[in-house]
N, C-alpha and C positions, 0 to 999 in steps of 0.2 A: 641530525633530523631524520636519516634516513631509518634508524629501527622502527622510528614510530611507522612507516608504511607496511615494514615487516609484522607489526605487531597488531596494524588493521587488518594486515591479510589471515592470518593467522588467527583470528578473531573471528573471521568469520569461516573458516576450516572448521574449527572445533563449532561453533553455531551448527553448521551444518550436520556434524554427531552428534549433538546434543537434541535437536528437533528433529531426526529419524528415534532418536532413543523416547525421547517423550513420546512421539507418535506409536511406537513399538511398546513400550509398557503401558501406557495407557488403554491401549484397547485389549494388549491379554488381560491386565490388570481387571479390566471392567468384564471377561468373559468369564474368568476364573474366582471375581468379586475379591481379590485381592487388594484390600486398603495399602498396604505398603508401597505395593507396587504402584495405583494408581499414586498416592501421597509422591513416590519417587516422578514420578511422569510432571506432576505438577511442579519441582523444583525445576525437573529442566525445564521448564517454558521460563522461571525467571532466572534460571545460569542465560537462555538466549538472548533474554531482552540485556543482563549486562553486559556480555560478548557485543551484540550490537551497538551497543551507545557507546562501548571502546572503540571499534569499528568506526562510527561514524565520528568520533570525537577526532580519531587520529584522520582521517578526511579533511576536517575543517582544519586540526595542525599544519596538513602537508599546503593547505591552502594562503592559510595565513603566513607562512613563514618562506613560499615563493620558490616551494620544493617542484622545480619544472623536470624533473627526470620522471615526473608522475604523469602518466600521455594526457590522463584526464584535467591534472591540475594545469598543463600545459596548452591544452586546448582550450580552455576556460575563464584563463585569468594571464594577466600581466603586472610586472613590477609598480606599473601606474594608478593601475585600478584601485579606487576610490575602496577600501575594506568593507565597507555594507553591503557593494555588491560584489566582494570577494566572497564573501561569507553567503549569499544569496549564491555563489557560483554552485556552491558544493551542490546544489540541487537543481541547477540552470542547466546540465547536460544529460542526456539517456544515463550513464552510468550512477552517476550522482542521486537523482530522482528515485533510481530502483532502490539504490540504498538506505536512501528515507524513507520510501515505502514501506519496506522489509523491518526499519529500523522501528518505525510509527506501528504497525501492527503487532511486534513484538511486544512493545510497549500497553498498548489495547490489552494483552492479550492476557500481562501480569495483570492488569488493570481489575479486568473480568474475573481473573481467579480469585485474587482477593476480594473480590465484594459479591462473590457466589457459589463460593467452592461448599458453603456450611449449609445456605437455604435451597440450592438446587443440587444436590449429589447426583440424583438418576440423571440428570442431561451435562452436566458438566464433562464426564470423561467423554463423552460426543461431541463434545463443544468443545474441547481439547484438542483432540484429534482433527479435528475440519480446521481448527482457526493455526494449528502447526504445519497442517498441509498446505492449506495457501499458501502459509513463508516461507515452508521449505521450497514453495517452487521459486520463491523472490529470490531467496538464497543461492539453490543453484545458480540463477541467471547472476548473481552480483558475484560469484566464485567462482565459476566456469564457464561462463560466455562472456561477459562483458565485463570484467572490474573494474573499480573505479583505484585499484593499486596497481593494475599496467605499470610497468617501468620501460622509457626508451632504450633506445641502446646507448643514446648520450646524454648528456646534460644542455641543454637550448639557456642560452646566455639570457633568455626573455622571452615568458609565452608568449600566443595568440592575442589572449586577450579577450574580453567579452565582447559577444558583437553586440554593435551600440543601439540597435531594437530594443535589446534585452537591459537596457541601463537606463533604468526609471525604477522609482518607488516601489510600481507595481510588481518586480522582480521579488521584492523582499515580502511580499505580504501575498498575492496570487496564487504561487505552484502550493506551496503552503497549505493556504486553506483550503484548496481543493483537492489534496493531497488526502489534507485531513478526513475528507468528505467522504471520497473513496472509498479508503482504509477502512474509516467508521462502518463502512456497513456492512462488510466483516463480521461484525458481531452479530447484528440482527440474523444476518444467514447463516451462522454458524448454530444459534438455536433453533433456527428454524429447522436447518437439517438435523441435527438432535432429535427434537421434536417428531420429527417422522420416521427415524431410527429407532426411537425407543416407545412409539404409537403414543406420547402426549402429546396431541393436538388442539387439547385445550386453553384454554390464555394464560396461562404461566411465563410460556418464554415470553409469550407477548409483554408482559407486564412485566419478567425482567429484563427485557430489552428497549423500552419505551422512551427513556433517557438516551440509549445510546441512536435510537432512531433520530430525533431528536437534534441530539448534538450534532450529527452526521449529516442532514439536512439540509440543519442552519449551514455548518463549515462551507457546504456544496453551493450553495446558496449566496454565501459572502464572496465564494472563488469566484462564482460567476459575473457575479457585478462588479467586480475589482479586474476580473480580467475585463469587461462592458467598456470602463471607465476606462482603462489603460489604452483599449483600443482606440478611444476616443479621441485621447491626447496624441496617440501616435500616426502620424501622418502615415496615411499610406493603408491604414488597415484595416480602412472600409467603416470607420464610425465605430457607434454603441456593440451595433452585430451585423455582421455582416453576412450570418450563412454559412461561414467558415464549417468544412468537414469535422472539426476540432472541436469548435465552438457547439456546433450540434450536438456531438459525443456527449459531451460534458452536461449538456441540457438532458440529454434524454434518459440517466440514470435518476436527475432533479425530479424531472418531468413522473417514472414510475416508481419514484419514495412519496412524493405528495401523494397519489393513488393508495400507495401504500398506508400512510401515516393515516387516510380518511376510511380507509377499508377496514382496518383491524377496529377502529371504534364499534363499526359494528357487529366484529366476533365480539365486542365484551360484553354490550351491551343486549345481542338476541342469542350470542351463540352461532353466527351463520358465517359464512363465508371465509371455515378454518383452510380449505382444501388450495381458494382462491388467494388468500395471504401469504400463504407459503410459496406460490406462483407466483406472486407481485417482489419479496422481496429476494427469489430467485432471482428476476428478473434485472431486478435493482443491480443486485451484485456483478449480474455478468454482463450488464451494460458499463459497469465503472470499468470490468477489467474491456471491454471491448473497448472502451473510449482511449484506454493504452495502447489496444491494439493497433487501432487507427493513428494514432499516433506516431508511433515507432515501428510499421510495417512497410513503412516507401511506397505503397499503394494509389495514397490521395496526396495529391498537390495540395501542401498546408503552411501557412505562416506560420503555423505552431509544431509542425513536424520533423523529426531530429531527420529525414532522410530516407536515405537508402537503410535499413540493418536488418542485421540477420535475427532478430528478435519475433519478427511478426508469424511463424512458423509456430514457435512456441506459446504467443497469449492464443493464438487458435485452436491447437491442439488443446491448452488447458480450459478453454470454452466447451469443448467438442467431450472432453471427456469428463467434466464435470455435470453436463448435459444429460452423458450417458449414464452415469452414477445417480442419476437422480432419478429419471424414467427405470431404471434397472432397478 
Protein backbone atom coordinates (compact mmCIF):
# COMPACT_ATOMS: atom_id res chain seq x y z
CA UNK A 1 0.00 0.00 0.00
CA UNK A 2 2.74 2.18 0.56
CA UNK A 3 3.72 3.14 -3.35
CA UNK A 4 0.49 4.38 -3.70
CA UNK A 5 1.70 7.43 -1.16
CA UNK A 6 4.83 7.55 -3.20
CA UNK A 7 2.90 7.96 -6.18
CA UNK A 8 0.54 10.85 -4.65
CA UNK A 9 3.54 12.61 -3.85
CA UNK A 10 5.13 12.44 -6.88
CA UNK A 11 1.98 13.39 -8.60
CA UNK A 12 1.92 16.32 -7.24
CA UNK A 13 6.08 17.12 -7.88
CA UNK A 14 5.46 16.72 -11.53
CA UNK A 15 1.76 19.04 -11.01
CA UNK A 16 3.97 21.41 -9.90
CA UNK A 17 6.17 21.53 -13.35
CA UNK A 18 3.53 21.09 -15.31
CA UNK A 19 1.54 24.41 -14.02
CA UNK A 20 4.98 26.76 -13.88
CA UNK A 21 5.25 25.35 -17.71
CA UNK A 22 1.63 26.17 -18.55
CA UNK A 23 1.89 29.45 -16.87
CA UNK A 24 5.31 30.08 -18.68
CA UNK A 25 4.06 29.07 -22.32
CA UNK A 26 1.07 30.57 -22.07
CA UNK A 27 1.87 34.08 -21.62
CA UNK A 28 5.15 34.01 -24.18
CA UNK A 29 2.85 32.01 -26.23
CA UNK A 30 0.08 34.80 -26.20
CA UNK A 31 3.09 37.69 -26.46
CA UNK A 32 4.63 36.21 -29.48
CA UNK A 33 0.89 34.93 -30.77
CA UNK A 34 2.29 31.73 -30.87
CA UNK A 35 -0.77 29.07 -31.32
CA UNK A 36 1.52 26.05 -30.56
CA UNK A 37 2.82 27.19 -27.79
CA UNK A 38 -0.33 28.62 -26.37
CA UNK A 39 -2.33 24.95 -27.60
CA UNK A 40 0.93 23.29 -25.46
CA UNK A 41 0.00 25.56 -22.27
CA UNK A 42 -3.53 24.43 -22.51
CA UNK A 43 -2.71 20.54 -22.38
CA UNK A 44 -0.65 21.13 -19.34
CA UNK A 45 -3.63 22.48 -17.29
CA UNK A 46 -5.29 18.99 -18.21
CA UNK A 47 -1.89 16.76 -17.61
CA UNK A 48 -2.47 18.86 -13.86
CA UNK A 49 -6.09 18.16 -13.35
CA UNK A 50 -4.92 14.25 -14.08
CA UNK A 51 -1.79 14.43 -11.74
CA UNK A 52 -4.24 15.72 -9.11
CA UNK A 53 -7.11 13.41 -9.19
CA UNK A 54 -4.05 10.66 -8.98
CA UNK A 55 -2.88 12.68 -6.08
CA UNK A 56 -5.89 12.86 -4.35
CA UNK A 57 -7.35 9.44 -5.32
CA UNK A 58 -4.08 7.79 -3.75
CA UNK A 59 -5.15 10.09 -0.49
CA UNK A 60 -8.48 8.55 -0.22
CA UNK A 61 -6.49 4.74 -0.86
CA UNK A 62 -4.00 5.53 2.05
CA UNK A 63 -7.19 6.33 3.88
CA UNK A 64 -9.27 3.67 3.26
CA UNK A 65 -6.95 0.93 3.56
CA UNK A 66 -5.77 2.25 7.44
CA UNK A 67 -2.31 3.37 6.05
CA UNK A 68 -1.21 5.14 9.65
CA UNK A 69 2.41 5.80 8.75
CA UNK A 70 0.57 8.75 6.81
CA UNK A 71 0.91 11.65 9.81
CA UNK A 72 -2.31 12.99 8.15
CA UNK A 73 -4.06 9.66 7.75
CA UNK A 74 -3.10 9.14 11.29
CA UNK A 75 -4.22 12.18 12.70
CA UNK A 76 -7.65 11.70 11.11
CA UNK A 77 -9.02 8.53 11.10
CA UNK A 78 -8.89 5.16 13.09
CA UNK A 79 -9.25 1.40 12.52
CA UNK A 80 -12.99 2.07 13.88
CA UNK A 81 -14.26 4.80 12.12
CA UNK A 82 -17.34 4.27 10.33
CA UNK A 83 -15.84 4.61 6.29
CA UNK A 84 -18.24 7.56 5.25
CA UNK A 85 -16.54 9.51 7.63
CA UNK A 86 -13.14 7.96 6.71
CA UNK A 87 -13.57 9.06 3.27
CA UNK A 88 -15.09 12.72 4.59
CA UNK A 89 -11.57 12.45 6.71
CA UNK A 90 -9.43 13.12 3.52
CA UNK A 91 -10.91 16.61 3.59
CA UNK A 92 -11.76 16.95 7.46
CA UNK A 93 -8.02 18.27 8.23
CA UNK A 94 -5.76 21.45 6.88
CA UNK A 95 -3.64 19.29 4.76
CA UNK A 96 -6.50 17.20 3.19
CA UNK A 97 -8.87 20.38 2.50
CA UNK A 98 -5.80 22.10 0.54
CA UNK A 99 -5.71 19.27 -1.64
CA UNK A 100 -9.18 19.37 -2.61
CA UNK A 101 -9.00 22.79 -3.17
CA UNK A 102 -6.06 22.47 -5.56
CA UNK A 103 -7.55 19.33 -6.74
CA UNK A 104 -11.42 21.02 -7.51
CA UNK A 105 -9.80 24.13 -9.29
CA UNK A 106 -7.76 22.01 -11.37
CA UNK A 107 -10.61 20.35 -12.32
CA UNK A 108 -12.65 23.95 -12.93
CA UNK A 109 -9.92 24.79 -14.86
CA UNK A 110 -10.02 21.67 -17.59
CA UNK A 111 -13.63 22.46 -17.30
CA UNK A 112 -13.28 26.29 -18.76
CA UNK A 113 -10.95 25.28 -21.29
CA UNK A 114 -12.95 23.18 -22.93
CA UNK A 115 -16.11 24.91 -23.07
CA UNK A 116 -14.03 28.32 -24.14
CA UNK A 117 -10.76 27.89 -25.48
CA UNK A 118 -12.84 28.10 -29.50
CA UNK A 119 -15.38 31.19 -28.60
CA UNK A 120 -13.08 33.31 -26.35
CA UNK A 121 -9.27 33.04 -27.79
CA UNK A 122 -8.27 36.78 -26.81
CA UNK A 123 -9.07 36.13 -22.84
CA UNK A 124 -8.40 32.61 -22.50
CA UNK A 125 -4.64 32.61 -22.43
CA UNK A 126 -5.17 35.41 -19.40
CA UNK A 127 -7.49 33.20 -18.04
CA UNK A 128 -5.03 30.48 -18.10
CA UNK A 129 -2.49 32.10 -16.56
CA UNK A 130 -4.47 33.75 -13.35
CA UNK A 131 -6.65 30.32 -12.83
CA UNK A 132 -2.71 28.10 -12.95
CA UNK A 133 -1.49 30.83 -10.71
CA UNK A 134 -3.96 30.46 -7.89
CA UNK A 135 -3.15 26.46 -7.99
CA UNK A 136 0.20 26.66 -8.31
CA UNK A 137 0.19 28.52 -5.01
CA UNK A 138 -2.38 25.44 -3.51
CA UNK A 139 0.34 23.27 -5.00
CA UNK A 140 3.17 24.66 -3.41
CA UNK A 141 1.57 24.68 -0.01
CA UNK A 142 0.17 20.81 -0.62
CA UNK A 143 4.08 19.99 -1.62
CA UNK A 144 6.18 22.05 0.42
CA UNK A 145 4.67 23.12 3.48
CA UNK A 146 2.02 20.98 4.56
CA UNK A 147 1.46 17.50 2.65
CA UNK A 148 -1.04 15.45 3.11
CA UNK A 149 1.93 12.39 2.26
CA UNK A 150 4.01 13.31 5.47
CA UNK A 151 5.28 9.83 6.52
CA UNK A 152 6.20 9.17 10.41
CA UNK A 153 8.93 7.79 11.40
CA UNK A 154 6.92 4.67 12.68
CA UNK A 155 3.96 2.92 11.88
CA UNK A 156 1.05 3.68 15.04
CA UNK A 157 -0.61 0.23 15.71
CA UNK A 158 -4.12 2.70 15.34
CA UNK A 159 -4.78 6.41 14.49
CA UNK A 160 -6.15 9.28 16.45
CA UNK A 161 -9.26 9.03 15.01
CA UNK A 162 -11.88 11.60 14.10
CA UNK A 163 -12.73 14.03 16.69
CA UNK A 164 -16.34 13.20 17.43
CA UNK A 165 -17.66 17.16 16.49
CA UNK A 166 -16.54 16.27 13.21
CA UNK A 167 -18.80 12.72 13.09
CA UNK A 168 -22.13 13.72 11.61
CA UNK A 169 -23.74 13.75 8.21
CA UNK A 170 -22.75 17.31 8.01
CA UNK A 171 -19.01 16.11 7.64
CA UNK A 172 -19.67 14.40 4.28
CA UNK A 173 -21.84 17.14 2.47
CA UNK A 174 -20.48 20.80 4.33
CA UNK A 175 -16.58 21.32 3.67
CA UNK A 176 -17.63 20.10 0.17
CA UNK A 177 -20.00 22.49 -0.98
CA UNK A 178 -18.34 25.30 0.36
CA UNK A 179 -15.28 24.20 -0.87
CA UNK A 180 -16.99 24.00 -4.04
CA UNK A 181 -18.19 27.75 -3.65
CA UNK A 182 -14.80 28.98 -3.15
CA UNK A 183 -13.09 27.43 -5.89
CA UNK A 184 -16.01 28.41 -8.22
CA UNK A 185 -15.18 31.83 -8.17
CA UNK A 186 -12.03 31.34 -9.56
CA UNK A 187 -13.43 31.54 -12.58
CA UNK A 188 -15.38 34.53 -12.53
CA UNK A 189 -12.08 36.36 -11.35
CA UNK A 190 -9.87 34.82 -13.58
CA UNK A 191 -11.99 36.53 -16.57
CA UNK A 192 -12.38 39.30 -14.94
CA UNK A 193 -8.73 39.95 -14.71
CA UNK A 194 -8.38 38.84 -18.36
CA UNK A 195 -10.80 41.35 -19.15
CA UNK A 196 -8.62 44.18 -17.70
CA UNK A 197 -5.55 42.73 -19.20
CA UNK A 198 -6.53 42.65 -22.39
CA UNK A 199 -8.95 46.24 -22.02
CA UNK A 200 -12.30 43.95 -22.81
CA UNK A 201 -14.35 45.37 -20.28
CA UNK A 202 -17.33 44.69 -22.02
CA UNK A 203 -20.03 41.76 -21.11
CA UNK A 204 -18.29 38.94 -22.74
CA UNK A 205 -16.59 37.61 -19.79
CA UNK A 206 -19.62 38.52 -18.03
CA UNK A 207 -21.88 36.35 -20.10
CA UNK A 208 -19.17 33.74 -20.17
CA UNK A 209 -18.88 33.42 -16.71
CA UNK A 210 -22.73 33.80 -15.57
CA UNK A 211 -23.21 29.96 -14.98
CA UNK A 212 -20.16 29.68 -13.33
CA UNK A 213 -21.29 32.61 -10.95
CA UNK A 214 -24.15 30.92 -10.50
CA UNK A 215 -23.08 27.54 -9.57
CA UNK A 216 -20.61 29.12 -7.13
CA UNK A 217 -23.06 30.88 -5.27
CA UNK A 218 -25.59 28.37 -5.11
CA UNK A 219 -22.41 25.70 -3.70
CA UNK A 220 -21.69 28.75 -1.08
CA UNK A 221 -25.09 29.04 -0.28
CA UNK A 222 -25.80 25.21 0.35
CA UNK A 223 -22.32 25.18 2.56
CA UNK A 224 -23.77 27.73 4.62
CA UNK A 225 -26.97 26.23 5.68
CA UNK A 226 -25.65 22.75 6.04
CA UNK A 227 -23.01 24.03 8.14
CA UNK A 228 -26.50 26.40 10.04
CA UNK A 229 -27.98 23.03 10.34
CA UNK A 230 -25.18 21.03 11.69
CA UNK A 231 -24.43 23.65 14.11
CA UNK A 232 -27.86 23.24 15.33
CA UNK A 233 -27.87 19.60 16.00
CA UNK A 234 -24.56 19.95 17.68
CA UNK A 235 -24.46 20.70 21.06
CA UNK A 236 -22.25 23.20 22.13
CA UNK A 237 -22.18 25.40 19.00
CA UNK A 238 -24.20 28.08 19.67
CA UNK A 239 -27.38 27.03 17.39
CA UNK A 240 -28.28 27.95 13.65
CA UNK A 241 -25.30 30.92 13.89
CA UNK A 242 -23.71 31.93 16.25
CA UNK A 243 -21.10 34.73 14.98
CA UNK A 244 -18.63 32.38 14.73
CA UNK A 245 -15.06 34.24 13.21
CA UNK A 246 -15.51 31.21 10.65
CA UNK A 247 -18.97 31.27 10.10
CA UNK A 248 -18.71 35.18 9.13
CA UNK A 249 -15.71 34.41 6.66
CA UNK A 250 -17.64 32.20 4.91
CA UNK A 251 -20.92 34.72 4.73
CA UNK A 252 -19.01 37.50 3.69
CA UNK A 253 -17.70 36.27 0.23
CA UNK A 254 -21.85 34.89 -0.09
CA UNK A 255 -22.77 38.19 1.17
CA UNK A 256 -20.33 40.32 -2.06
CA UNK A 257 -21.29 37.39 -4.90
CA UNK A 258 -25.07 38.32 -4.34
CA UNK A 259 -23.77 42.21 -4.83
CA UNK A 260 -22.11 40.83 -7.53
CA UNK A 261 -24.65 38.50 -9.26
CA UNK A 262 -27.33 41.86 -9.11
CA UNK A 263 -24.56 44.39 -10.32
CA UNK A 264 -23.50 42.82 -13.50
CA UNK A 265 -27.27 42.73 -14.64
CA UNK A 266 -26.98 46.06 -14.87
CA UNK A 267 -23.54 46.33 -17.07
CA UNK A 268 -25.70 44.17 -19.65
CA UNK A 269 -28.53 45.73 -19.59
CA UNK A 270 -27.14 49.92 -19.64
CA UNK A 271 -23.64 49.23 -20.01
CA UNK A 272 -22.68 50.77 -16.47
CA UNK A 273 -21.07 49.70 -13.81
CA UNK A 274 -17.94 47.69 -15.90
CA UNK A 275 -15.18 49.22 -13.57
CA UNK A 276 -17.45 48.43 -10.22
CA UNK A 277 -17.81 44.52 -11.23
CA UNK A 278 -14.67 43.81 -11.68
CA UNK A 279 -14.25 45.37 -7.93
CA UNK A 280 -17.05 43.22 -6.62
CA UNK A 281 -15.99 40.03 -7.98
CA UNK A 282 -12.22 40.92 -6.97
CA UNK A 283 -13.55 41.17 -3.83
CA UNK A 284 -15.60 38.03 -3.98
CA UNK A 285 -12.35 36.11 -4.57
CA UNK A 286 -10.25 37.45 -1.85
CA UNK A 287 -12.72 37.11 0.73
CA UNK A 288 -13.07 33.30 -0.04
CA UNK A 289 -9.18 32.98 0.08
CA UNK A 290 -9.37 35.27 3.41
CA UNK A 291 -12.01 33.05 4.81
CA UNK A 292 -8.99 30.31 4.58
CA UNK A 293 -7.06 32.63 6.12
CA UNK A 294 -8.91 32.97 9.13
CA UNK A 295 -9.17 29.70 9.32
CA UNK A 296 -5.84 28.29 9.19
CA UNK A 297 -3.86 31.34 10.76
CA UNK A 298 -4.25 30.59 14.83
CA UNK A 299 -5.28 34.23 15.00
CA UNK A 300 -9.09 33.81 16.02
CA UNK A 301 -10.33 31.45 18.51
CA UNK A 302 -12.73 29.18 16.27
CA UNK A 303 -14.68 25.89 16.53
CA UNK A 304 -13.83 25.59 12.91
CA UNK A 305 -10.14 26.48 13.16
CA UNK A 306 -7.35 23.86 12.39
CA UNK A 307 -5.11 25.97 15.23
CA UNK A 308 -1.99 27.12 15.48
CA UNK A 309 -0.20 26.78 11.55
CA UNK A 310 2.34 28.10 9.88
CA UNK A 311 -0.03 28.57 6.75
CA UNK A 312 -1.61 32.07 7.63
CA UNK A 313 1.81 33.90 6.52
CA UNK A 314 1.29 32.69 3.11
CA UNK A 315 -2.96 33.26 2.42
CA UNK A 316 -1.77 37.06 3.49
CA UNK A 317 0.99 37.47 1.57
CA UNK A 318 -1.11 35.93 -1.60
CA UNK A 319 -3.88 38.59 -0.60
CA UNK A 320 -1.27 41.36 -0.38
CA UNK A 321 0.17 40.62 -3.65
CA UNK A 322 -2.68 39.89 -5.62
CA UNK A 323 -4.01 43.26 -4.39
CA UNK A 324 -1.03 44.66 -5.67
CA UNK A 325 -1.14 43.04 -9.10
CA UNK A 326 -4.32 44.45 -9.60
CA UNK A 327 -4.01 48.31 -8.57
CA UNK A 328 -0.34 47.92 -10.43
Amino acid sequence: MYFMVDIGYFSLLVAVMASIYSIVAVIIGARLKNRELISSSYKAVYVVAGLLTIAISALLYAFLTDDFQVAYVAGNSSRDLHWTYTVSAVWGGQEGSLLFWAWLLSVFSMIVLLTNRRQNRALMPSVTAIMMGVLLFFLVLVTFVTSPFARLGYIPVDGQGMNPLLQNPGMLFHPPTLLIGYVGFTVPFAFAMAALITGQLGDIWIRSTRRWTIFSWFFLAVGIILGARWAYVELGWGGYWAWDPVENASLMPWLAGTAYLHSVMIQERKNMLKVWNVVLILMTFLLSIFGTFITRSGLISSVHSFGQSALGPFFLAFIVVTLLAVII
